[in-house]
N, C-alpha and C positions, 0 to 999 in steps of 0.2 A: 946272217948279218947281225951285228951287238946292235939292241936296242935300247933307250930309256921308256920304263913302264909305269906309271904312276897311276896309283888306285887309293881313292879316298872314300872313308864311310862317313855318311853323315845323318844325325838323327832328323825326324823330322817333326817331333813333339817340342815345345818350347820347356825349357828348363828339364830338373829330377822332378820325382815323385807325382808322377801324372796315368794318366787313365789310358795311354793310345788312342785316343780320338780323333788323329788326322789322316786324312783321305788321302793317299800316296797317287793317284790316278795323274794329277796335273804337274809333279816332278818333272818327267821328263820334257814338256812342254816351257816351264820352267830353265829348266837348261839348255834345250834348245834356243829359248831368248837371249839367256846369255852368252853362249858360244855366236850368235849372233854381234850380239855386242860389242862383245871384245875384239871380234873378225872387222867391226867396222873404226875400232877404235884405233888398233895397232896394227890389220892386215894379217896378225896372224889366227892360222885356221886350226881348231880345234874340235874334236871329236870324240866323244864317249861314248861306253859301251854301258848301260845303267841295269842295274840286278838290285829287287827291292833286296833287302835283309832283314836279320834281326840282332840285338847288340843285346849281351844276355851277360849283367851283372848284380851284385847282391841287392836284394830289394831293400837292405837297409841302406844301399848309397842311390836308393831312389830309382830301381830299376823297377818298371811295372811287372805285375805276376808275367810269368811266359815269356819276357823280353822286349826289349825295347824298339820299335819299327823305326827300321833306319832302310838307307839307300847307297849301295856305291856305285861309285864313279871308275872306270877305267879307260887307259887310253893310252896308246903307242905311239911315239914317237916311227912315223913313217919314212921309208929313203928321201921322200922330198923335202924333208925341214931342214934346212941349211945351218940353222943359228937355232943348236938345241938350247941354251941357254934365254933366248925369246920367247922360244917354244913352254919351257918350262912354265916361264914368267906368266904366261897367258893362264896355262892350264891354275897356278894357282889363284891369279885373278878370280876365274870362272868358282876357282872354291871357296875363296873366303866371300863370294858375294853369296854364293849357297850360305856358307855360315851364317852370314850377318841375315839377310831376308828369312831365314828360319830359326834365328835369334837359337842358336845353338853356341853354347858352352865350349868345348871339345870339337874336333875333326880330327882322327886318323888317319894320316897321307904314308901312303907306301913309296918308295923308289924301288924299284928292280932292274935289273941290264937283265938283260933277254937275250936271247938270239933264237929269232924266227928267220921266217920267208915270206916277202911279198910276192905276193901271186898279181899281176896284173891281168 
């Protein structure tokens, strides 16, 4: 079946030209609160798949030695989302508040149509 797949990366250090000194361990806890949130806000449920990263650009646009520790975000539109256009709405809620609370610049947000299979 054609899916909607949306995968966002996002840093997790405040601003360029910085050292990597934030602790990635509370991320996902982090977003678990706000996929909470938003589930109580609008009813719709959202779900992500979280893989730390690294964003690897030239250190003179302020990328630290070795790359920059980011996080992304993935998630699939499942057969039960009725109103993928809700759907969407929610998931980027859930990212621009990642943005804002880790005072990030930048988020890279993919779209993909997919076609998988759900296994129940």
């Amino acid at each position: 079946m054609k899916r909607l797949k949306i995968s966002a990366t996002i840093g997790v250090n405040e601003g360029f030209f910085h050292h990597n000194q934030y602790d990635t361990k509370d991320i996902p806890l982090l977003v678990q609160s706000l996929c909470q949130k938003e589930y109580d806000n609008s009813g719709i449920y959202v779900s992500f798949v979280y893989n730390e990263s690294l964003a690897i650009y030239l250190e003179s646009f302020g990328c630290p030695k070795g790359g920059e520790y980011t996080f992304t975000l993935e998630t699939i539109a499942t057969p039960q989302i009725d109103d993928l256009q809700k759907w969407k709405s929610s998931v980027l809620n859930i990212i621009n508040e990642c943005k804002t609370l880790l005072k990030q610049v930048t988020v890279f947000i993919e779209y993909t149509d997919v076609d998988v299979d759900y296994l129940e």
